[in-house]
N, C-alpha and C positions, 0 to 999 in steps of 0.2 A: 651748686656743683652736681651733674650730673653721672661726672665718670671719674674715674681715677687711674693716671697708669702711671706704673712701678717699674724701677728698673730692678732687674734680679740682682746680679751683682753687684755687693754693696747696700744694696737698700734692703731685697728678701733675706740676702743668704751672704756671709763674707764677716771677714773682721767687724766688731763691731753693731750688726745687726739681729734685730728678735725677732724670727720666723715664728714662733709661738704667738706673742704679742701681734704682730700685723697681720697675721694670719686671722687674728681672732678681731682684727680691725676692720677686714677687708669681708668678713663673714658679717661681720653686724651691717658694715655699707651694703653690703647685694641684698640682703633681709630687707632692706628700707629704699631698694629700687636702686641703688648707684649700681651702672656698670662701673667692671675693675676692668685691667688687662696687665700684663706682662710686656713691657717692650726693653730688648735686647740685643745688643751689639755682638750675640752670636753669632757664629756663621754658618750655624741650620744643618742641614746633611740628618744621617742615620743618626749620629751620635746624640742629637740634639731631643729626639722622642721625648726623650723623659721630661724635659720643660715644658714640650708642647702639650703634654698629657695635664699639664696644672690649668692648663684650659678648660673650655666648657662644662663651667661651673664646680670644677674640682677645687681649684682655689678661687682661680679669677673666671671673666666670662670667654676671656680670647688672650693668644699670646701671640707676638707677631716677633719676630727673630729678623734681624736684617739680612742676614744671609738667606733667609729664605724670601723676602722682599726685593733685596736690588739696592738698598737705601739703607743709611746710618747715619745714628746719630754722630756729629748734632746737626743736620740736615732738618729742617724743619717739617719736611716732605713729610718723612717716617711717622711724625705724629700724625700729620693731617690722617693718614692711613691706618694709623690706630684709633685714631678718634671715628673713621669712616666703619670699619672693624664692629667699634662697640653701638654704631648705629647713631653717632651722639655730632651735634657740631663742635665745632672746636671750641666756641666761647664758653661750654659747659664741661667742658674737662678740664684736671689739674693733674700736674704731672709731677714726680718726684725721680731724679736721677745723680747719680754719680759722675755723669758723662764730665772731666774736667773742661772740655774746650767750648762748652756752651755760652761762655760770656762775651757776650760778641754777636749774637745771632741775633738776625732781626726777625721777630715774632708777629705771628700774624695779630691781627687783634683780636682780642678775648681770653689771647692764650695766657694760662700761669703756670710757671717752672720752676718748682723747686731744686737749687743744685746744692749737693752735698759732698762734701770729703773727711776724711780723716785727719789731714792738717789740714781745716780751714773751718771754718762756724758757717752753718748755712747762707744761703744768699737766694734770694731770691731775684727772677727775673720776671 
C-alpha cells in the first residue's frame, strides 16, 4: 500500500471515531512514504476551508471534497481522482469509508474498500 484515503465523516471525526488515534496513524504512514488524503461527500464552497486546510501535509497530503470535484461517492470516478491527487495508481491505495451505498459498485481492479457503519461490522469490498 502506497496511499490511504479517509473519509472524514464517521471515520476522522463523528460518533464513534479517534481523531487522536488516526491522526497519530496517519502521521506514522506519511513518516514511512504513504500518501494519505481526505475524500468527502462534502459540498466544498467557503464553509468547507477548514477541511481543506488538513491538507498539504497538515494532517493528510490532499483533501478532495466532491462538491468541489463534480463527483461522489460511491462513484468509483472520485477515487480514481484521489488516488490521481496523491500521485499514486489506484492498485496502491486503500480506502476506508462510511459511504452506506457502496455495496454494489463495481471496482476497478486493484482497488480495496473498507466500508464501515455503526450498525453494521465492517465489510470489505
Amino acid at each position: 500500500m502506497r496511499g490511504l484515503i479517509l473519509d472524514f465523516g464517521g471515520v476522522l471525526a463523528g460518533p464513534g471515531s479517534d481523531m487522536d488515534g488516526l491522526s497519530s496513524v496517519l502521521a506514522g504512514a506519511r513518516t514511512r512514504g504513504v500518501r494519505t488524503a481526505i475524500l468527502s461527500n462534502d459540498p466544498g464552497g467557503p464553509g468547507a476551508q477548514w477541511l481543506r486546510e488538513l491538507g498539504d501535509g497538515r494532517l493528510v497530503d490532499q483533501v478532495v471534497l466532491s462538491g468541489d470535484v463534480g463527483v461522489a461517492k460511491p462513484d468509483p470516478r472520485i477515487y480514481r481522482l484521489t488516488a490521481d491527487a496523491l500521485g499514486l495508481a489506484p492498485g496502491t491505495v486503500s480506502s476506508s469509508t462510511t459511504c452506506r451505498s457502496m455495496s454494489g459498485v463495481r471496482w476497478p481492479s486493484g482497488w480495496w474498500v473498507s466500508t464501515t457503519s455503526t450498525a453494521a461490522p465492517p465489510r470489505t469490498r
